[in-house]
C-alpha positions as CSV (number, residue, x, y, z in Angstrom):
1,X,0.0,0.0,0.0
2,X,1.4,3.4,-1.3
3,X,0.9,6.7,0.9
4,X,1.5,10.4,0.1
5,X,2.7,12.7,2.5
6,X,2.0,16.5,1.5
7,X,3.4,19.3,3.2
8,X,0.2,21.9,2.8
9,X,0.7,25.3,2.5
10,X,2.7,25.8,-1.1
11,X,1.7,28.0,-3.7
12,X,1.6,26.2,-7.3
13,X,3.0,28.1,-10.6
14,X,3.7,27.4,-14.2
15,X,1.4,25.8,-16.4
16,X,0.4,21.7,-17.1
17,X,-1.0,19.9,-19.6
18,X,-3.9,17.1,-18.6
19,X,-4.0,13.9,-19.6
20,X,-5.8,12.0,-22.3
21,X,-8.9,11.4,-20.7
22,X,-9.6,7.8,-18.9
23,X,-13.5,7.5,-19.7
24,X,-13.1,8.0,-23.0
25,X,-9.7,5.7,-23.0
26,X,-11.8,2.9,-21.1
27,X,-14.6,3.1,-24.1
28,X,-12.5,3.6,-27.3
29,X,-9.9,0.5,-26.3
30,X,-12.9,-2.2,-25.8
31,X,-14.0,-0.9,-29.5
32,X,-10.7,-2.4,-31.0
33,X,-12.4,-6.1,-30.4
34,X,-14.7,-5.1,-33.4
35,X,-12.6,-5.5,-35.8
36,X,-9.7,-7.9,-36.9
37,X,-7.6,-4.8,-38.6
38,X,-5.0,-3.0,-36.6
39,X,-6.5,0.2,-34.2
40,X,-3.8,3.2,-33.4
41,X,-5.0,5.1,-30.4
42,X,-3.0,8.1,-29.1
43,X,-3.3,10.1,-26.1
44,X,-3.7,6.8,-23.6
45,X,-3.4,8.2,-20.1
46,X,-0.8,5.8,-18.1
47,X,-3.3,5.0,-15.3
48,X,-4.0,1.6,-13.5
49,X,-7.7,1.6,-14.6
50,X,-6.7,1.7,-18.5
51,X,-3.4,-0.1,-18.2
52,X,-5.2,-2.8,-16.4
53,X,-8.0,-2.8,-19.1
54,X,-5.1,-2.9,-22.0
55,X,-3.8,-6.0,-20.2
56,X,-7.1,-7.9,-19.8
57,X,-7.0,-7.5,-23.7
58,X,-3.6,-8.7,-24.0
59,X,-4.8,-12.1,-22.4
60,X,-8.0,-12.3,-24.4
61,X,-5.8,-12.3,-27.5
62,X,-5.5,-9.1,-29.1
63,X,-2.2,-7.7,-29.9
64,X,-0.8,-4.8,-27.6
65,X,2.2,-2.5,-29.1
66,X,3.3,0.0,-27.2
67,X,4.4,2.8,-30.1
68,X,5.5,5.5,-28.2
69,X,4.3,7.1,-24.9
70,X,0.4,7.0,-24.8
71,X,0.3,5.8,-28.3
72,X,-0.4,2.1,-28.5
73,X,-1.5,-0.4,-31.5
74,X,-4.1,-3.2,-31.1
75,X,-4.8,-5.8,-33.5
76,X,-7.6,-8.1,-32.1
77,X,-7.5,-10.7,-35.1
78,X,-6.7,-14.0,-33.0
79,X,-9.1,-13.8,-30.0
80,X,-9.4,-16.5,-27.3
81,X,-12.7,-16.7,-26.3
82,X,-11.9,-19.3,-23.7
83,X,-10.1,-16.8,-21.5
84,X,-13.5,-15.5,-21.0
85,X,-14.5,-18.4,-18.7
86,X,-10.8,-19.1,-17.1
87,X,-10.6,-18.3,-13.4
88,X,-7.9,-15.5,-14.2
89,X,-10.2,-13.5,-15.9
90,X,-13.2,-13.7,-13.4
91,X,-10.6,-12.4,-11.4
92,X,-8.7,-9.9,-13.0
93,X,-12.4,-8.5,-14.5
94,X,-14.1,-8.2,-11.6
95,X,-11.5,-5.4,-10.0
96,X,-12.4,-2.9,-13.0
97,X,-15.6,-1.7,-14.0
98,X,-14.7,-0.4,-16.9
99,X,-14.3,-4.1,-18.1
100,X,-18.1,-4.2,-18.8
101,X,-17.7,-2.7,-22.1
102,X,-15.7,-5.5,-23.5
103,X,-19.1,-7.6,-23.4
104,X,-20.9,-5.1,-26.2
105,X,-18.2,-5.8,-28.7
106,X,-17.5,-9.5,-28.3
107,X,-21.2,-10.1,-28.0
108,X,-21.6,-8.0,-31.9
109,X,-18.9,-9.8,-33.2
110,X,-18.4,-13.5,-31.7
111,X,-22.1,-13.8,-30.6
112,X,-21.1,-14.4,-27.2
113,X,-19.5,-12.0,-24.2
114,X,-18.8,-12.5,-20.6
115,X,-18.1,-10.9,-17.7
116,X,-17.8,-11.3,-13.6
117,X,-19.8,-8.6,-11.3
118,X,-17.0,-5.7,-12.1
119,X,-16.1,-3.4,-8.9
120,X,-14.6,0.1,-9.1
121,X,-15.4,3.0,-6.9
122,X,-17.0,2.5,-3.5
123,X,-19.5,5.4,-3.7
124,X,-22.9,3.5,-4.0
125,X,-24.9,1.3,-6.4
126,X,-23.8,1.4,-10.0
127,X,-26.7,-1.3,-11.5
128,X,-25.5,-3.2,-15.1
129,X,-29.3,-3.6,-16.0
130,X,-29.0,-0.7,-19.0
131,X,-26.3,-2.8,-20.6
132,X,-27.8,-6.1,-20.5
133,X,-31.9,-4.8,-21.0
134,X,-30.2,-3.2,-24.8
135,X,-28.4,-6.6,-25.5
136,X,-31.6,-8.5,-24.7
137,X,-33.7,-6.1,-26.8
138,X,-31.1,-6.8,-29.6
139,X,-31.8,-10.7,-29.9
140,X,-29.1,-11.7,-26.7
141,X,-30.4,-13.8,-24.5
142,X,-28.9,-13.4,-20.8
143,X,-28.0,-15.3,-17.9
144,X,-26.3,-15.1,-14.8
145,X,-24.4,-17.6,-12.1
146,X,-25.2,-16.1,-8.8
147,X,-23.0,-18.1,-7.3
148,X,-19.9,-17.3,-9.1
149,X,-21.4,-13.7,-9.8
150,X,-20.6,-13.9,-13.4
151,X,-22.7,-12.5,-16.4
152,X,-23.4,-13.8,-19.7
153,X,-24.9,-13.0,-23.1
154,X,-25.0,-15.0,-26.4
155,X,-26.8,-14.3,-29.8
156,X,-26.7,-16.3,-33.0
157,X,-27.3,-12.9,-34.6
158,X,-28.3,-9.4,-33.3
159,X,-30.9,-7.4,-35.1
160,X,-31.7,-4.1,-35.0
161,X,-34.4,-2.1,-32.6
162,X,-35.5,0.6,-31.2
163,X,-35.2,1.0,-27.6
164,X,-35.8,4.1,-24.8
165,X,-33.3,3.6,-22.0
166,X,-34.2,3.8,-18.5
167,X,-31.3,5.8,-17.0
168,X,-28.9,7.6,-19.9
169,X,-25.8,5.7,-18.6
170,X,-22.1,6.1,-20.0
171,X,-21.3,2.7,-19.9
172,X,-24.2,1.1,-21.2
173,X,-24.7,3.5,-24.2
174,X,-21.5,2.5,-25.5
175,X,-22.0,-0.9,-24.4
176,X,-25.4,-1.0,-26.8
177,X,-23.5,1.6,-29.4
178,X,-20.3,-1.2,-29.6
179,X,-23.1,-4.4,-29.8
180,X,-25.3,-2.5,-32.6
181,X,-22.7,-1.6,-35.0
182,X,-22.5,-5.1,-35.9
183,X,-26.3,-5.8,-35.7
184,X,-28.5,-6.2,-38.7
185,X,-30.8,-3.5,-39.7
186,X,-31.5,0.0,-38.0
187,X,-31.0,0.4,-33.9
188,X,-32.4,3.5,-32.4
189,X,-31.5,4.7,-28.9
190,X,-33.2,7.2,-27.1
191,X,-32.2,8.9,-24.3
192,X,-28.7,7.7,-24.9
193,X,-25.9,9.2,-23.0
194,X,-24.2,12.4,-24.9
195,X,-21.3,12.8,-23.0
196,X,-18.3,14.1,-25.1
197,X,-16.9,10.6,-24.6
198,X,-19.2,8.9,-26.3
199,X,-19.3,11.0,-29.3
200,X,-15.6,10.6,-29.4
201,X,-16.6,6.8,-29.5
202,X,-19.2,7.8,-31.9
203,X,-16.8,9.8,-34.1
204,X,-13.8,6.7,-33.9
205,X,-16.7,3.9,-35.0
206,X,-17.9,6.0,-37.8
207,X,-14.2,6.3,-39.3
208,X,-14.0,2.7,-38.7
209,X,-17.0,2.3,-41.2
210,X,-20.0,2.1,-39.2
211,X,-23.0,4.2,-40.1
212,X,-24.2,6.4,-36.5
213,X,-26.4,9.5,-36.8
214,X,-27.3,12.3,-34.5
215,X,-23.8,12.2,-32.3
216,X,-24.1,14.7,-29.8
217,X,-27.5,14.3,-29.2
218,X,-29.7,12.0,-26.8
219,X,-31.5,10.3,-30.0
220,X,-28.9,7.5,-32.2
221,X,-29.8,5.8,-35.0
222,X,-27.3,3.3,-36.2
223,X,-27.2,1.4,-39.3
224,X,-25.4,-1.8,-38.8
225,X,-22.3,-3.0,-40.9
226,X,-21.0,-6.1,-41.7
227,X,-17.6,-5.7,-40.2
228,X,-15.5,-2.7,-39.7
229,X,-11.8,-1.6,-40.4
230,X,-8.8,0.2,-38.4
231,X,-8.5,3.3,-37.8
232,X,-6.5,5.6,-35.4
233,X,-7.8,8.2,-33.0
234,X,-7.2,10.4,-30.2
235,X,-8.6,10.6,-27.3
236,X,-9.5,14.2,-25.9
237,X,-7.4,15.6,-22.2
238,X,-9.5,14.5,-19.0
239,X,-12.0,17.2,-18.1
240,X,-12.0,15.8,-14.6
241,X,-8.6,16.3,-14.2
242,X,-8.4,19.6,-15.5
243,X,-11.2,20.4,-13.1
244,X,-9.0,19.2,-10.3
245,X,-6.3,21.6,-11.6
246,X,-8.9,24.1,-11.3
247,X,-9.9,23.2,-7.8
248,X,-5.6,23.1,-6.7
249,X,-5.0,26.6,-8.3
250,X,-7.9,28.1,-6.0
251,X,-7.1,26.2,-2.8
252,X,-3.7,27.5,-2.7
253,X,-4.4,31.1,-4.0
254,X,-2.4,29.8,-7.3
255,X,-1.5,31.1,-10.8
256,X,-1.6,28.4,-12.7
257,X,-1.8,27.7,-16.6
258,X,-3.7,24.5,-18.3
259,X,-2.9,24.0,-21.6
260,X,-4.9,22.5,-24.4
261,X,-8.3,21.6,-22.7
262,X,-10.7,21.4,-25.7
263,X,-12.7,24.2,-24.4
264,X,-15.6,23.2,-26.5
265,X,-15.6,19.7,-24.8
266,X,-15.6,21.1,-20.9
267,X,-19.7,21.5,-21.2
268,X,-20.8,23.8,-17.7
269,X,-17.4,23.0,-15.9
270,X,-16.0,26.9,-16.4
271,X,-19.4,28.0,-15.6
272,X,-19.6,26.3,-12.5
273,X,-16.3,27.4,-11.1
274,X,-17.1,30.7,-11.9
275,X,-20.0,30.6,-9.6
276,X,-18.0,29.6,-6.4
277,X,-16.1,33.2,-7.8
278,X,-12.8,31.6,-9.4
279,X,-11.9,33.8,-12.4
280,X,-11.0,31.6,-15.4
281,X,-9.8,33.3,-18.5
282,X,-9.7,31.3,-21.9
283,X,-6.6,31.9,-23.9
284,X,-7.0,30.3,-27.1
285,X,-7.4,26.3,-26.0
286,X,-6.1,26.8,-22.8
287,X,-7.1,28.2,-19.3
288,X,-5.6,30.6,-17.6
289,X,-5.9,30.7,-13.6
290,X,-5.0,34.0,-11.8
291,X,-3.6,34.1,-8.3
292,X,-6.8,34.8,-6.1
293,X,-6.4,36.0,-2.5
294,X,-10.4,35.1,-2.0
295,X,-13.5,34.0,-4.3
296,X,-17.0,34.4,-3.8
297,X,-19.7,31.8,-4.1
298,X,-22.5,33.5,-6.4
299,X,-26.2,33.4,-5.0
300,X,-29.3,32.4,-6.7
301,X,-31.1,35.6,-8.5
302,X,-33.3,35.6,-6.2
303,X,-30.9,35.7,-3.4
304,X,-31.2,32.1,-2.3
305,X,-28.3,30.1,-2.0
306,X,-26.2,28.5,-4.7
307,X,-27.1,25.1,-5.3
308,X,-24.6,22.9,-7.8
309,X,-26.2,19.5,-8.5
310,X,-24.6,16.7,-11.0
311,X,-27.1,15.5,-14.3
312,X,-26.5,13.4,-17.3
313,X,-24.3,15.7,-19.9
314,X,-24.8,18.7,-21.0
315,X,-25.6,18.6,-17.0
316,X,-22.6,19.4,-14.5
317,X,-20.5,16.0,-14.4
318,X,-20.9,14.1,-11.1
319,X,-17.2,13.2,-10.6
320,X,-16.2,17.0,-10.1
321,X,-19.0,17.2,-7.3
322,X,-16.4,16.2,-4.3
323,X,-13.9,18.8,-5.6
324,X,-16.5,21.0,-5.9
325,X,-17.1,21.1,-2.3
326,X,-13.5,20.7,-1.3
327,X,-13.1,24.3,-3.4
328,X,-16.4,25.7,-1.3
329,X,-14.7,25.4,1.6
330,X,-12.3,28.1,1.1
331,X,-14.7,30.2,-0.6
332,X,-16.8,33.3,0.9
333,X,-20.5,32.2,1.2
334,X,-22.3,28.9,1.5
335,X,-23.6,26.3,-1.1
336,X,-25.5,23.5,-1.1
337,X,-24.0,20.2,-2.5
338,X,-26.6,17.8,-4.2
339,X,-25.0,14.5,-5.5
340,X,-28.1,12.5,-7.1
341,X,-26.1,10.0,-9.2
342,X,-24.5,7.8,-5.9
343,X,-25.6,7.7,-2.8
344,X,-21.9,6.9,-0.6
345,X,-20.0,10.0,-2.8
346,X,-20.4,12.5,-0.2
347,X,-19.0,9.7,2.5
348,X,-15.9,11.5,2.5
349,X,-16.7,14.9,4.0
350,X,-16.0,13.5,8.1
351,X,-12.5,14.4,7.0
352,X,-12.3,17.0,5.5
353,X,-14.1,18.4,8.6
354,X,-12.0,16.6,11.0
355,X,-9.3,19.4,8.5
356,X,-11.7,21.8,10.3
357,X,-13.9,22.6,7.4
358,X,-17.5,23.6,7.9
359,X,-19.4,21.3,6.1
360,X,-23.2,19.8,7.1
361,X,-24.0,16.2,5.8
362,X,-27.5,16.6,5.7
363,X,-28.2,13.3,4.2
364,X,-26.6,10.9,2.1
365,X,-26.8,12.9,-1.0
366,X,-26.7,16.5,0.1
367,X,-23.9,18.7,2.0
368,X,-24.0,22.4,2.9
369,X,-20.6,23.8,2.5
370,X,-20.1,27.1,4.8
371,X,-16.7,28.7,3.2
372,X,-14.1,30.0,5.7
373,X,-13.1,32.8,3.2
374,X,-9.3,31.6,3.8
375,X,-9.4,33.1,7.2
376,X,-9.0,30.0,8.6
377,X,-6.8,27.0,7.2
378,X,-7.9,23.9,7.2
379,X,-5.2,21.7,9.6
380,X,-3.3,18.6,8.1
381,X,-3.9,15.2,9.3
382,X,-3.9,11.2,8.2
383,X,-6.8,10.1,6.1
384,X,-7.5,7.3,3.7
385,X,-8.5,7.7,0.5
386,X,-11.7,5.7,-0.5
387,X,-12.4,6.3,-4.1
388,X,-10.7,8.2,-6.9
389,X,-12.5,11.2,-6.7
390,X,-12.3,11.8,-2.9
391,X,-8.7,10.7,-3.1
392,X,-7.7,13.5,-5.4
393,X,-10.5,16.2,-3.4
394,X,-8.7,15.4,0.0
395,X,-5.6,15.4,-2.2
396,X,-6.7,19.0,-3.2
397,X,-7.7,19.8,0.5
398,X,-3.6,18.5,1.6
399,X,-2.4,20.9,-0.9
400,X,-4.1,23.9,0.8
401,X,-4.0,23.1,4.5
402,X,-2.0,24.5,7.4
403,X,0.7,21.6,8.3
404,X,1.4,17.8,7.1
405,X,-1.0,15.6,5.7
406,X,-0.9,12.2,5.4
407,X,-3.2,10.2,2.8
408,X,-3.1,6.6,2.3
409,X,-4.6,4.1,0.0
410,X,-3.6,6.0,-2.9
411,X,-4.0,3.5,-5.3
412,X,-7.5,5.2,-5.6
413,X,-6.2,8.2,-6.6
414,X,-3.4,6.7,-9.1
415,X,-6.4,4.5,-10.9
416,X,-7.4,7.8,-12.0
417,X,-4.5,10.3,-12.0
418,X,-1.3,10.1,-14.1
419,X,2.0,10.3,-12.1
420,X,0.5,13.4,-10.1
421,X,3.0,13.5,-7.3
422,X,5.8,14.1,-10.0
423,X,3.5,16.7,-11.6
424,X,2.8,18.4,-8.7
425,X,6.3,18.7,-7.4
426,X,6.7,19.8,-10.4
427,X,4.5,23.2,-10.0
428,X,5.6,23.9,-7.2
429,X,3.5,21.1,-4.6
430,X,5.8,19.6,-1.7
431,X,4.8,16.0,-1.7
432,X,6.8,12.5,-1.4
433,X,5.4,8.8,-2.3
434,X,5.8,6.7,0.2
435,X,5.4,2.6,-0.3
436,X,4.4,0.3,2.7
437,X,5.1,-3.5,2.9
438,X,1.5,-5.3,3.8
């Protein structure tokens, strides 16, 4: 088990460029199983979550070149199916949720996909029925060993449909997207997930040689193929990391540069840090974070108090939510916090007020953040970090506080964030990586 120890306190300065983004990375790499033709992706964040995905490929068959750094080739034209059903796959599967959306692909092209009950983040019920409700309505038929915990789908052939999902879920719109390239005739998806993600999946399929209409919106219509070709892509930088470089620059009253964000990609994200009274300026594709002494939270037009609440896109994403609240604390005014999406994401707050922040847990969903103005710091301590996105929040709250911080369990945080301790020292940021013998 790996720790960081942050001495709090530093001011950051210079500029950094984010990483390719790991939602997207997790979608685009499980497409290369659609075709038998070589896939050149570019941009590949070096994370656990997508290296650990890239090497579950690797053992189902498909060829893994590593081209230069973040650039890799895959060639998925000698698959072994039986590694599906092999012990070492219900095992190394079932510690990454992202692994789901290897199922939509094989299932298109092999008529059969597999999976065990994936994990990931702690922070609340995260239910697979989208996925598996499209396959069905496709021609799959499903089962699943509740003993062993392991899913299944299998189709002789998939035909085309037109379904309404229940919840507009990342995941399982590029699940059903990945399946119904493949299909025959015409699938229709309505009230598909829009994220920027998945039209970047969209986009990468389409140059591939499928045939997918009305990207960007919650309304696809796809026109199956009968196979698809290689392609290359890139993936687009991490909006939830350049959020959290948002949220650092703040904290610690820092001028800080992020370069080459794909501002037309970051949705409400500028907007909302605007309202907690951070000044953002755009230069060209990057943003440009003056040194703030203080920053105000806006009110409601009415004079009520802010509220920021997460929605499917072009909503306010739910994974900046906890950084979000970590940023309020510092801020002048009060907000309320509303995470709908899961219900253990807000779990994380006892520390931050054991830091000495003024936060109320009003239940497990909602927080009222009452900002200290930077008149009072919050205080260092030991914490663990339980997910990726509370990891790199308390991470954010370390950076700022009066004194050393200890924060363990950051495995979380290095699922999700590229080599940050070396960035960070490298603006500036006094913090050391410590590893622990178990």
């Amino acid at each position: 088990m790996a720790t960081f120890v942050i001495e709090g306190g530093h001011k950051l300065s210079g500029s950094i460029t984010p990483q390719g983004a790991k939602n997207e990375a997790l979608q685009v790499i499980c497409a290369v199983l659609l075709t038998d033709e070589e896939v050149i992706i570019s941009n590949i964040p070096d994370i656990r979550d997508v290296n650990k995905l890239i090497f579950i490929l690797s053992e189902l068959g498909v060829k893994v070149k590593q081209l230069e750094e973040h650039t890799y080739s895959f060639k998925a034209d000698e698959i072994n199916l039986k590694y599906l059903e092999s012990d070492k796959f219900k095992r190394e599967g079932s510690s990454l949720r992202g692994s789901i959306m290897i199922v939509g692909p094989l299932l298109a092209r092999f008529g059969k996909g597999y999976i065990p009950r994936p994990g990931g983040d702690k922070i609340g019920r995260r239910r697979l029925d989208t996925h598996f409700e499209g396959f069905i309505k496709l021609g799959a038929t499903f089962r699943y060993n509740h003993d062993e915990r392991f899913y299944g789908v299998e189709a002789n052939h998939l035909t085309g449909t037109s379904m309404l999902l229940e919840e507009a879920s990342v995941t399982g719109t590029a699940n059903i997207i990945m399946a119904a390239v493949l299909a025959e005739g015409v699938t229709s998806i309505y009230n598909a997930a829009c994220e920027p993600y998945i039209q970047q999946l969209c986009r990468m399929l389409n140059s591939m040689g499928a045939d997918i209409s009305g990207v960007g919106s919650n309304l696809l219509n796809i026109k199956g193929v009968k196979k698809l070709q290689g392609c290359k892509h890139e993936i687009l930088p991490d909006m939830i990391e350049i959020g959290s470089w948002i949220g650092m620059a703040a904290m610690t009253k820092s001028s800080l540069t992020i370069k080459d964000v794909s501002w037309n990609d970051l949705g409400l994200i500028p907007t909302v840090f605007k309202k907690l009274g951070i000044n953002l300026v755009q230069k060209g594709d990057d943003i440009f974070i003056p040194q703030q002494e203080n920053y105000e939270i806006q009110n409601f037009m009415d004079g009520s108090i802010l509220t920021i609440a997460d929605a499917p896109w072009p909503g306010f994403t739910p994974d900046l939510l906890s950084i979000v609240l970590v940023v309020a604390t510092q801020a002048k005014g009060s907000v309320l916090i509303h995470q709908k999406m899961f219900e253990s994401r807000l779990f994380f707050v006892d520390k931050l007020i054991d830091m000495g922040a003024k936060v109320i847990l009003c239940d497990p969903h909602r927080a009222t953040v009452i900002g200290m103005n930077h008149e009072s710091s919050l205080k260092g301590t030991t914490m663990t970090s339980p997910d990726i996105r509370a990891g790199i929040s308390l991470l954010i709250a370390a950076l700022s506080a009066k004194g050393t911080s200890t924060i363990h369990n950051i495995e979380q945080i290095d699922r999700g964030y590229e080599n940050i301790d070396e960035r960070l020292r490298a603006i500036g940021a006094k913090i050391t990586r410590t590893e622990q013998c178990v």
